[in-house]
C-alpha positions as CSV (number, residue, x, y, z in Angstrom):
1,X,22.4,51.7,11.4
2,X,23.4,49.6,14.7
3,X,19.8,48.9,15.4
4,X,19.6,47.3,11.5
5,X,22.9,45.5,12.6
6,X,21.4,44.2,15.3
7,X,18.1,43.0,14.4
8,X,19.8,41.2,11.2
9,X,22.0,40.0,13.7
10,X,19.0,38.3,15.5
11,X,17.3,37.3,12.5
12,X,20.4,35.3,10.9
13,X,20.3,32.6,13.6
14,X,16.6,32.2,13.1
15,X,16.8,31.7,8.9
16,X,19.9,29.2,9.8
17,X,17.7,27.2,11.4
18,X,15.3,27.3,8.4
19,X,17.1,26.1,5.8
20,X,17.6,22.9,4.7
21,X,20.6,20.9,5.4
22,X,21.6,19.6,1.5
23,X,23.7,16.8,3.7
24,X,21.3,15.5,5.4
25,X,19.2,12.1,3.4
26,X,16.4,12.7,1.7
27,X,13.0,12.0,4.0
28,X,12.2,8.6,2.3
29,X,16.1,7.8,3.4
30,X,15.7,9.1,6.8
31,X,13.1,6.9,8.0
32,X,12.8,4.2,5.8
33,X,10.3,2.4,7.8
34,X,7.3,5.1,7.9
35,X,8.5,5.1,4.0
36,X,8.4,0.8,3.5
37,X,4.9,1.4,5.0
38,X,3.3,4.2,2.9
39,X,4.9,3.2,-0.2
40,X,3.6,-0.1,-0.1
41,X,1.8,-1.5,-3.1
42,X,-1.2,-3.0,-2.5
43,X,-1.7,-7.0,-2.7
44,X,-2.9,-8.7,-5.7
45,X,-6.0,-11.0,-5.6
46,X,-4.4,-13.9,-7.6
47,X,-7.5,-16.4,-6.5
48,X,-9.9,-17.6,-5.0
49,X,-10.3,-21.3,-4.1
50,X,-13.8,-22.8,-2.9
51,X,-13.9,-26.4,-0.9
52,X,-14.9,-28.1,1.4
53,X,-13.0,-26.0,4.0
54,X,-14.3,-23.2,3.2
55,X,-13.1,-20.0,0.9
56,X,-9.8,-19.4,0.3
57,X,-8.3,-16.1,-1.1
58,X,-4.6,-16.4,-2.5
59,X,-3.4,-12.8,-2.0
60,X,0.9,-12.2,-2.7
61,X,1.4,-15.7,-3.3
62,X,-0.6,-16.5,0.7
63,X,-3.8,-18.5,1.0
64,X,-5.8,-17.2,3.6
65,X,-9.3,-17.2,5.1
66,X,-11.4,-15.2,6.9
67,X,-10.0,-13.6,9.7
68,X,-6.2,-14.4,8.7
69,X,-3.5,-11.9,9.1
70,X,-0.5,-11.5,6.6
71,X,1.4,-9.0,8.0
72,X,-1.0,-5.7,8.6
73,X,-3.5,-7.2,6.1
74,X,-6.5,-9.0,7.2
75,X,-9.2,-10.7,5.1
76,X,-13.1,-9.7,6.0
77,X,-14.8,-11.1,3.7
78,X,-14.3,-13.7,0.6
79,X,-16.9,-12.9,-2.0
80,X,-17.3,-14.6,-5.7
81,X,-14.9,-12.3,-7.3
82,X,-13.5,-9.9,-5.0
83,X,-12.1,-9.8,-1.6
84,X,-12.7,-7.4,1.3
85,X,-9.0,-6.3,3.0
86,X,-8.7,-4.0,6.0
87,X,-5.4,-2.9,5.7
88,X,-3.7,0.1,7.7
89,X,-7.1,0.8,9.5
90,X,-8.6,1.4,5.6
91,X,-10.8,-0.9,4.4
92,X,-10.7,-2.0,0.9
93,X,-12.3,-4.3,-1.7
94,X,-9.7,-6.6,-4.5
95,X,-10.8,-7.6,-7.7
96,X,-10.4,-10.9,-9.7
97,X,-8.8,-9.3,-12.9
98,X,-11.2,-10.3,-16.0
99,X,-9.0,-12.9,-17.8
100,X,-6.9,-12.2,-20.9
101,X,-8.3,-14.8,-22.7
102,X,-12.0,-15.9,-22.6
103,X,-13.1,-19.9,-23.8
104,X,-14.7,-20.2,-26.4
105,X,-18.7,-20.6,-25.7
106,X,-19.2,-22.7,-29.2
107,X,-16.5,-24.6,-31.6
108,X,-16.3,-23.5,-35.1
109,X,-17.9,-25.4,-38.1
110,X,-16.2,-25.7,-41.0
């Protein structure tokens, strides 16, 4: 019985440790800036501007070229309807959406 006793005894320091504190913040509240980071949504490609300059991609409301930084995202390449991002270390390609509406390619004869 004493040798039960004592290797619960042993053991009840070790499954303490284990358990989860329910006052502690959740994990998203604990470190909110590892959290800001993963949970961020990805830009929107809003446009893309040719001229004389050069290409332009408007991503989050910022018009930038190639090679321009806004905050960790950097533009690689401007193509006609998509832009290549490297973001995070990942590389990734935004798309134009297609357009709600689409002009008319001929008028209407009554």
């Amino acid at each position: 019985m004493s040798r039960w006793l004592l290797t619960l005894g042993c053991a009840l320091p070790l499954l303490a440790a284990a358990a989860v504190d329910p006052t502690l913040p959740p994990p998203a509240l604990a470190n909110p800036a590892v959290e800001a980071a993963a949970a961020a949504p990805a830009p929107q490609l809003q446009a893309i501007l040719r001229g004389p300059a050069g290409a332009r991609a408007v991503l989050g409301g910022r018009s930038l070229q190639v090679g321009e930084r806004h905050g960790d995202l950097r533009v690689l390449a401007i193509r006609a309807r998509s832009v290549l991002i490297e973001r995070q270390g990942q590389r990734s390609e935004l798309h134009l959406i297609q357009p709600i509406l689409t002009p008319a390619t001929r008028s209407l004869s009554r």
